[in-house]
C-alpha positions as CSV (number, residue, x, y, z in Angstrom):
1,X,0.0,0.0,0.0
2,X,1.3,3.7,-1.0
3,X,0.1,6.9,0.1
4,X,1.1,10.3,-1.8
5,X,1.7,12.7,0.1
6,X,-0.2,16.6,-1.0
7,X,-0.5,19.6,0.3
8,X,-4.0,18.0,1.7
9,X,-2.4,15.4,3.7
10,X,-2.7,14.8,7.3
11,X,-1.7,12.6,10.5
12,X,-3.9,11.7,13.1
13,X,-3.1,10.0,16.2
14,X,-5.2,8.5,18.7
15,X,-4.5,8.8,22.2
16,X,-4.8,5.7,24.1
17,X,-2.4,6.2,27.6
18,X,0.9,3.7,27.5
19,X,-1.1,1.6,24.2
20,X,0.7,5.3,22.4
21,X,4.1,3.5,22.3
22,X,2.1,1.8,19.2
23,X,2.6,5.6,17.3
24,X,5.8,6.2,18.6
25,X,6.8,2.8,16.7
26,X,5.1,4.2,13.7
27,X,6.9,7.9,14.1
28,X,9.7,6.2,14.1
29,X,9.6,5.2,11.2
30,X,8.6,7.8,9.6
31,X,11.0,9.7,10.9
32,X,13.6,7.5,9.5
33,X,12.5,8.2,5.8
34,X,12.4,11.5,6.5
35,X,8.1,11.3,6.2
36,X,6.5,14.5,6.8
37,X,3.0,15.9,6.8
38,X,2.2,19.5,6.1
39,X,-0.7,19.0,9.3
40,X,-0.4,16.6,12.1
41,X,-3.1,16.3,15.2
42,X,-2.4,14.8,18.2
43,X,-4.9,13.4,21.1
44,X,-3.7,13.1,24.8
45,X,-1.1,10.3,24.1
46,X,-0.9,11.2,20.9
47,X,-0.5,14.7,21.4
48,X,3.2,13.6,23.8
49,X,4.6,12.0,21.2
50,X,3.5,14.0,18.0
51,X,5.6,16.7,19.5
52,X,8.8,14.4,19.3
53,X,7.7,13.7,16.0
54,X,7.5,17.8,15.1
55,X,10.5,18.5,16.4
56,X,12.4,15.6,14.3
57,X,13.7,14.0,17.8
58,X,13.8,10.5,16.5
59,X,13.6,7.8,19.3
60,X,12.8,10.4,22.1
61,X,8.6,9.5,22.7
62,X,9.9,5.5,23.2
63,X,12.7,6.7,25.6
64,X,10.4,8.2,27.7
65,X,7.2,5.8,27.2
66,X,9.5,2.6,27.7
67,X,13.4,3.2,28.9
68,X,12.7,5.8,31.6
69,X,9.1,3.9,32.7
70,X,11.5,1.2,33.7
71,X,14.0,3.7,35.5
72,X,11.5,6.0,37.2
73,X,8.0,4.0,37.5
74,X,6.4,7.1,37.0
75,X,2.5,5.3,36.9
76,X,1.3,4.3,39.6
77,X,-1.5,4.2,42.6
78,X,0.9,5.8,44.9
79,X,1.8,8.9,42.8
80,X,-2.4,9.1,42.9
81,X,-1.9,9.0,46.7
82,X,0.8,11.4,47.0
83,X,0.1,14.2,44.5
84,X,-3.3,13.0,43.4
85,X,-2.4,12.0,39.6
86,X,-1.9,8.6,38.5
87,X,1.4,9.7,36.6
88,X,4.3,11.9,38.0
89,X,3.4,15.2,35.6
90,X,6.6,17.1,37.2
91,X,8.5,14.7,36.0
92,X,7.0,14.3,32.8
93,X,6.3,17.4,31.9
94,X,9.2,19.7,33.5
95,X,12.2,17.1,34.2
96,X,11.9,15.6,31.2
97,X,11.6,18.0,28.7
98,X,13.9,20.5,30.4
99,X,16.7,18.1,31.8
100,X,16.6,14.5,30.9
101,X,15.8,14.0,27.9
102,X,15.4,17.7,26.3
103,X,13.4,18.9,24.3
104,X,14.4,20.9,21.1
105,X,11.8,23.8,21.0
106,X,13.9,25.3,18.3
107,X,13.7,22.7,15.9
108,X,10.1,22.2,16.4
109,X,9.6,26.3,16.1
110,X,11.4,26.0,12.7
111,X,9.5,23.4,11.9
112,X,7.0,24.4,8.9
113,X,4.4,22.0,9.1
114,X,1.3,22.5,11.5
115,X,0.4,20.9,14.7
116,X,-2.5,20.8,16.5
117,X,-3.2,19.1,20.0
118,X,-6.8,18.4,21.4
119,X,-7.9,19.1,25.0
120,X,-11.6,19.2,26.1
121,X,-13.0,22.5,27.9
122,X,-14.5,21.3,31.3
123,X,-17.2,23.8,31.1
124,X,-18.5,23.4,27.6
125,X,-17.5,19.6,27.4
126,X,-16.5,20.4,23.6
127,X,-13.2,20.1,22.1
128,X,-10.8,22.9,21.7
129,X,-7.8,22.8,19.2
130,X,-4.5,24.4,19.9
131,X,-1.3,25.1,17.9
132,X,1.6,27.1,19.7
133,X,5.3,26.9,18.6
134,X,7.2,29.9,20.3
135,X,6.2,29.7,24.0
136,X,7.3,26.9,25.9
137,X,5.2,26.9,29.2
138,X,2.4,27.6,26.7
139,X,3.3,24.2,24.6
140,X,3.8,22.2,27.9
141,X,0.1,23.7,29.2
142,X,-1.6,22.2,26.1
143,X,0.1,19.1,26.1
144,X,-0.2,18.5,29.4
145,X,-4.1,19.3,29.7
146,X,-4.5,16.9,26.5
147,X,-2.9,14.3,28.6
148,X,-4.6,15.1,32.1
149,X,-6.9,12.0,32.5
150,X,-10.7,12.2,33.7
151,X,-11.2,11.1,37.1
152,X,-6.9,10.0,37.9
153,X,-5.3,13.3,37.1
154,X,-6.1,17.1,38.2
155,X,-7.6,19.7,36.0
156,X,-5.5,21.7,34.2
157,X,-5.2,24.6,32.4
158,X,-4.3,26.4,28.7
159,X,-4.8,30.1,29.1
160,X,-6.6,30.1,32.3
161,X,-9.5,27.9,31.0
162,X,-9.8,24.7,32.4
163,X,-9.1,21.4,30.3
164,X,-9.3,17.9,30.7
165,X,-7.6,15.2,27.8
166,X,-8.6,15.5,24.9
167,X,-10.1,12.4,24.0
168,X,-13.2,12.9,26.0
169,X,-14.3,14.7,23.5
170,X,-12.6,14.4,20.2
171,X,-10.6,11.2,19.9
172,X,-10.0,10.7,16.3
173,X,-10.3,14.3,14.9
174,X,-10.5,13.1,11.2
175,X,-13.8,15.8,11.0
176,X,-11.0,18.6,12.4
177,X,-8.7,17.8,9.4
178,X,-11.0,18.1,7.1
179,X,-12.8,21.2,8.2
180,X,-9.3,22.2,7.6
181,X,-9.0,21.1,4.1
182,X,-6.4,18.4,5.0
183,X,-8.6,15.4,3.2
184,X,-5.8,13.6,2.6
185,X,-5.5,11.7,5.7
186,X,-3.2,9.0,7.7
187,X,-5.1,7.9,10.7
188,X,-2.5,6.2,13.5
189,X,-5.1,4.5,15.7
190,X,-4.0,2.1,18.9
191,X,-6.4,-0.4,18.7
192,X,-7.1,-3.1,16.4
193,X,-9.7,-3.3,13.4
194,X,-12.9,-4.2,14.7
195,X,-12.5,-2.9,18.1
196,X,-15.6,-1.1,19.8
197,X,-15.3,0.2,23.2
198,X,-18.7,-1.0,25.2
199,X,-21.9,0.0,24.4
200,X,-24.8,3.3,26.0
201,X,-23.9,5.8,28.5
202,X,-20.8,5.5,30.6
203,X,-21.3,5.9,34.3
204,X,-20.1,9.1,35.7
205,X,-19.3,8.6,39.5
206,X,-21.4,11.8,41.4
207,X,-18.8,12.8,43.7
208,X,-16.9,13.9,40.0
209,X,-16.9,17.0,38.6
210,X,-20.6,17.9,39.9
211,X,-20.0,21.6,39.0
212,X,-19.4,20.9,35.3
213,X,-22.2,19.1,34.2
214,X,-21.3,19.4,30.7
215,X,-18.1,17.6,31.0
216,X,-20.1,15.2,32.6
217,X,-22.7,14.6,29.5
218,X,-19.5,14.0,27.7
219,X,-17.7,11.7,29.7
220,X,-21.7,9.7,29.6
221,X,-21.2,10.0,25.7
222,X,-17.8,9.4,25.3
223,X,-17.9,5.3,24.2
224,X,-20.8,5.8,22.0
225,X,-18.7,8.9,20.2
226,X,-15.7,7.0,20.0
227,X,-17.7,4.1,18.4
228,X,-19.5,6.3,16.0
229,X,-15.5,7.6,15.0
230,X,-14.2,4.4,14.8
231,X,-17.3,3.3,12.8
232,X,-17.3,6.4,10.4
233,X,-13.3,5.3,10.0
234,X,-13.6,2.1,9.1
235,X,-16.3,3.2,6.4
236,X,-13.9,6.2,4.9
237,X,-10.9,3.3,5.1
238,X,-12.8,0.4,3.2
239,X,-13.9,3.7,0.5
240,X,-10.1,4.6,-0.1
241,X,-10.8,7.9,1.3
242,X,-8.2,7.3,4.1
243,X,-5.4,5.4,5.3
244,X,-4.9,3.4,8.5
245,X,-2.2,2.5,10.6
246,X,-3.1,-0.1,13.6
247,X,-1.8,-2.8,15.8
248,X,-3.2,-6.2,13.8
249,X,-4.6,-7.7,16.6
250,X,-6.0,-7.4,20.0
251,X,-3.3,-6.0,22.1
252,X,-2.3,-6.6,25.8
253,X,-1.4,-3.7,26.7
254,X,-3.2,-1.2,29.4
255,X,-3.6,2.0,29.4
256,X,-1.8,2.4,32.5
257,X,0.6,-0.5,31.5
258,X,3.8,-1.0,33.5
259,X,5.3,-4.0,31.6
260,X,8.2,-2.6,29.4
261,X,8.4,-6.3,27.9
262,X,5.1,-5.4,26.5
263,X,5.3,-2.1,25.4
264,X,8.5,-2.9,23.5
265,X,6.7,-5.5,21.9
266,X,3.9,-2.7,21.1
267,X,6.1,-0.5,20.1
268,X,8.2,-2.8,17.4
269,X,4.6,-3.6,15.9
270,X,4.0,-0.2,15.5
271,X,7.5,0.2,13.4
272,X,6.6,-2.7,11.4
273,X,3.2,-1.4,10.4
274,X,4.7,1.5,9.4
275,X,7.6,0.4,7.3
276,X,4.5,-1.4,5.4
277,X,3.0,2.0,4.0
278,X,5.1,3.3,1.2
279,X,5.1,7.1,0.9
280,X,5.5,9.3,-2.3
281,X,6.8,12.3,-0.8
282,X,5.3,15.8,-1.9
């Protein structure tokens, strides 16, 4: 299979927690045969590792999803306990970037090609879309409130409006793209064909987010909007309209997962789907 790649083009990726080492296998690669796409969106997981991609840092997204997981063990219940977030976002988000494993702002201001990273506003429960290339803090606000998980993580913030990850609202934004005359799209998803997340209305525990009752409609909705994407994908993908990228069968790991046996696994299948897709490059 062979997509060309036009001034229309796009690249979506899914979020999907610790399942995103999937896209950073497929970034990879594209990396390596120096693939890029005038537009790229980014969910939540998506969002982390799309930035590595726009700033040509090949390798960086797995050496922090999988190399410093298994240094740092930055998931976990008792980062929940202690700082009430299920992942360690000062390390994450301001040792990592800054110190560890740094990223190169400069490269991805230089960068020509657009990026876009999807929160959800708390109070409207919609999505909101955000591109910013010149202010740091302002980059590590967006991606950070794209990644900030409903229910495990706290509520953050991009401009003094509160946000919650993206995918509540928006988790494949194919419809985005194309409102933006990118029609031409790659969809990186990180779950197999087939997959449907379960059926009706999602329940919403009361003690959450009772003063934001549209976020709460949308965290009801969010499996039968997710479906409805996935559906409206598969239909778009069997018409030729668009192309997917996905792990080829049900996968093992979690959101949340901790296993770096697995997610190395994840990851090299993610490569190898990849390194399938031929590009002609614009």
């Amino acid at each position: 299979m062979s997509v060309t790649l036009t001034p229309q083009s796009a690249l979506i990726l899914e979020g999907g927690g610790m399942r995103g080492v999937f896209t950073c296998g497929v970034l990879d690669s594209l990396m390596d045969r120096g693939i890029r796409f005038p537009y790229t969106i980014g969910v939540s997981a998506g969002a982390c590792n799309g930035l590595s991609y726009m700033s040509h840092q090949r390798g960086r997204a797995k050496y922090s999803n999988i190399d410093m997981l298994d240094k740092y063990h930055y998931i976990g219940i008792k980062h929940l306990i202690l700082k009430g977030n299920i992942m360690d976002f000062d390390l994450l988000f301001d040792t990592f970037p800054n110190s560890i494993i740094p990223y190169d702002y400069e490269a991805y201001s230089a960068n020509e090609s657009r990026f876009e990273m999807v929160t959800t506003n708390i109070a409207t429960g919609k999505a909101e879309y955000f591109e910013e290339k010149r202010d740091p803090k302002r980059i590590i606000d967006i991606v950070k409130a794209s990644s900030s998980l409903p229910y495990v993580c706290p509520i953050a913030e991009v401009d003094g409006t509160k946000m919650l990850d993206g995918g509540i609202a928006d988790s494949i934004p194919t419809q985005r793209a194309r409102d933006l005359g990118y029609t031409n799209q790659v969809v990186v998803l990180t779950r197999n064909k087939g997959y449907r997340k379960p059926e009706g209305r999602s329940f919403v525990p009361p003690l959450f987010y009772h003063r934001y009752p549209a976020l709460r409609e949308a965290l009801a909705m969010r499996n039968t909007i997710y479906n409805q994407q996935i559906t409206e994908v598969e239909r778009l993908e069997a018409c030729g309209d668009i192309t997917v990228i996905r792990p080829e069968r049900p996968i093992e790991v979690g959101r949340m997962e901790r296993d770096t046996r697995k997610l190395l696994a994840l990851y090299e299948e993610g490569y190898a789907c990849a390194e399938r897709l031929a590009f002609n490059a614009l």
